[in-house]
C-alpha positions as CSV (number, residue, x, y, z in Angstrom):
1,X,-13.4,3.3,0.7
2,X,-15.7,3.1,3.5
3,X,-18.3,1.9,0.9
4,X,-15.9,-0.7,0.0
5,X,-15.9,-2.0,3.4
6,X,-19.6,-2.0,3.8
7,X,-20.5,-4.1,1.6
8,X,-17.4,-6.6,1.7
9,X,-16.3,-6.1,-1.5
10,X,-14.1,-4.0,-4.0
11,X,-11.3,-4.6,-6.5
12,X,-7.2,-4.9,-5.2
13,X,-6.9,-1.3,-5.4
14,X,-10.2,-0.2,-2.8
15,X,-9.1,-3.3,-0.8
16,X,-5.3,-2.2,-0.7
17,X,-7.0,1.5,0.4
18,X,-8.8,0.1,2.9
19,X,-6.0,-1.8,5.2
20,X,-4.1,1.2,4.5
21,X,-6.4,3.5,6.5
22,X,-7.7,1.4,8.9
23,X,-4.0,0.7,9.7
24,X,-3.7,4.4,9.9
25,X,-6.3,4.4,12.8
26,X,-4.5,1.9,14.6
27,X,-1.5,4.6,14.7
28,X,0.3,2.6,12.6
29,X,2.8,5.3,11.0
30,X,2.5,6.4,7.2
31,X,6.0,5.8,7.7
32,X,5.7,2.5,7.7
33,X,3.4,1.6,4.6
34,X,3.3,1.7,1.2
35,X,0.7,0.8,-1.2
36,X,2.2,-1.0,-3.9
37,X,1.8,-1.6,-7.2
38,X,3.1,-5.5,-8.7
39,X,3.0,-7.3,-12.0
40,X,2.2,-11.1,-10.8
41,X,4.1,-13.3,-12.2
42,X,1.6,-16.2,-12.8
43,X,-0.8,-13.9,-15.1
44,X,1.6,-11.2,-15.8
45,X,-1.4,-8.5,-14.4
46,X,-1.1,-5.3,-12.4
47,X,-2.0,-5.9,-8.9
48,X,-1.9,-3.8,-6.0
49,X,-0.6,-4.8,-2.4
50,X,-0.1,-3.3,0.8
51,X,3.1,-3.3,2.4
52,X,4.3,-2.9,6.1
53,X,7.3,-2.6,8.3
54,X,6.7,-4.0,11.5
55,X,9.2,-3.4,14.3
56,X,9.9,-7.2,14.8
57,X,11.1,-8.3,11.2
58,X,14.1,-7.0,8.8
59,X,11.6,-6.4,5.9
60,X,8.0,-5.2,5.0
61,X,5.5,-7.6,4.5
62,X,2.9,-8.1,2.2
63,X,-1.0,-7.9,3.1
64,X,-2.4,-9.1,-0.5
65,X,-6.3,-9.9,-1.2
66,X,-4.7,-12.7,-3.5
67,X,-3.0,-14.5,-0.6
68,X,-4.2,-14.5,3.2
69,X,-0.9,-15.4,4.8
70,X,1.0,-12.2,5.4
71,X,4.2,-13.0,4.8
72,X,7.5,-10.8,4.5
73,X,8.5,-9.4,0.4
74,X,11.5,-11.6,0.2
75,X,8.8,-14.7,0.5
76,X,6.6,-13.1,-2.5
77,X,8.5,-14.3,-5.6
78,X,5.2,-14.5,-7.2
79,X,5.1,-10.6,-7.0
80,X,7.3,-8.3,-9.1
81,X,7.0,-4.8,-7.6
82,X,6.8,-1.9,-9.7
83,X,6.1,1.6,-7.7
84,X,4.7,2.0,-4.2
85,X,3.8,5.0,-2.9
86,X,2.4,7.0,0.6
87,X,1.4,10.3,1.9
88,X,5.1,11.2,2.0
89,X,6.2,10.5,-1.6
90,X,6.4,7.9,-4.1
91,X,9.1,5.2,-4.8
92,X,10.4,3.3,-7.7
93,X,10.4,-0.4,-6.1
94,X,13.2,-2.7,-6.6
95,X,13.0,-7.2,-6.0
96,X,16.5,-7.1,-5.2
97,X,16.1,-3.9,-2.8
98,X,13.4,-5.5,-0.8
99,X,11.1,-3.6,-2.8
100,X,12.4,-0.3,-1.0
101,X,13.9,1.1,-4.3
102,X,14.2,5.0,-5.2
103,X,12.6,7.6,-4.0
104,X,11.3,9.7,-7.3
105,X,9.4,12.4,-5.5
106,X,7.0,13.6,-3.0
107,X,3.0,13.0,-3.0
108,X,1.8,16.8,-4.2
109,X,3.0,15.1,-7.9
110,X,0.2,11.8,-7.3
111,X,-2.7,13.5,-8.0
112,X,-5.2,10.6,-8.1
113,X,-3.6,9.9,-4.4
114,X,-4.0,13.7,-3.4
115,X,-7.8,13.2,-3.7
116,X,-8.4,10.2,-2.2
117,X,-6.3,12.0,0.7
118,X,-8.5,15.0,0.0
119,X,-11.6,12.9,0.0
120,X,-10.8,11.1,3.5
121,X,-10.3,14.4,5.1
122,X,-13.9,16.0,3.8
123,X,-15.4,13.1,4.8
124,X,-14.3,13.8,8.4
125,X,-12.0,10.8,9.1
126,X,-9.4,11.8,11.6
127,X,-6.2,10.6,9.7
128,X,-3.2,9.5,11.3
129,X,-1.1,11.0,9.0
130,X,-1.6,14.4,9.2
């Protein structure tokens, strides 16, 4: 991730990772984000997102590489979302739940997550999280 940063570049999913930590350092709780996987409507591709609760609005919004306006989920109609996911557990998202959806299980099953977890913690990085 920190590579990603240091050169300015990196696919949806690195970029995604990246806002997600570094919003982790600004003691913004895990609590509060999810990284999220969408279908976009326009192309029908996967696409990852960030999303946030912030104290001062009624629903998460979206931090997207595709779109630099953060805006809140029930302005992304271009988005589908599919599954979203944090240190705590992992969600089946839902449009017409404001993407909250169903909780299907806690992180220890995410395995790809558990090492980039894993990974951030070798490397020294004091996570919010933990």
């Amino acid at each position: 991730m920190y590579e990603t940063l240091r050169r300015g570049q990196g696919d949806c999913e690195d970029l995604a990772l990246a806002k997600y930590f570094t919003l982790l350092q600004l003691n913004i709780g895990d609590d509060r984000m999810r990284l999220t996987y969408v279908k976009t409507l326009d192309t029908g591709t996967p696409h990852m997102v960030l999303t946030c609760r912030l104290h001062s609005l009624p629903h998460p919004v979206v931090l997207d590489t595709k779109d630099n306006d953060v805006r809140p989920v029930t302005d992304r109609s271009d988005l589908v979302p599919v599954y979203s996911f944090n240190a705590d557990g992992y969600w089946l998202a839902r449009q017409k739940e404001k993407w909250r959806g169903e909780r299907l299980g806690g992180a220890e099953k995410l395995s790809l997550w558990l090492d980039v977890l894993n990974r951030m913690e070798i490397d020294g990085r004091d996570l919010a999280w933990k």
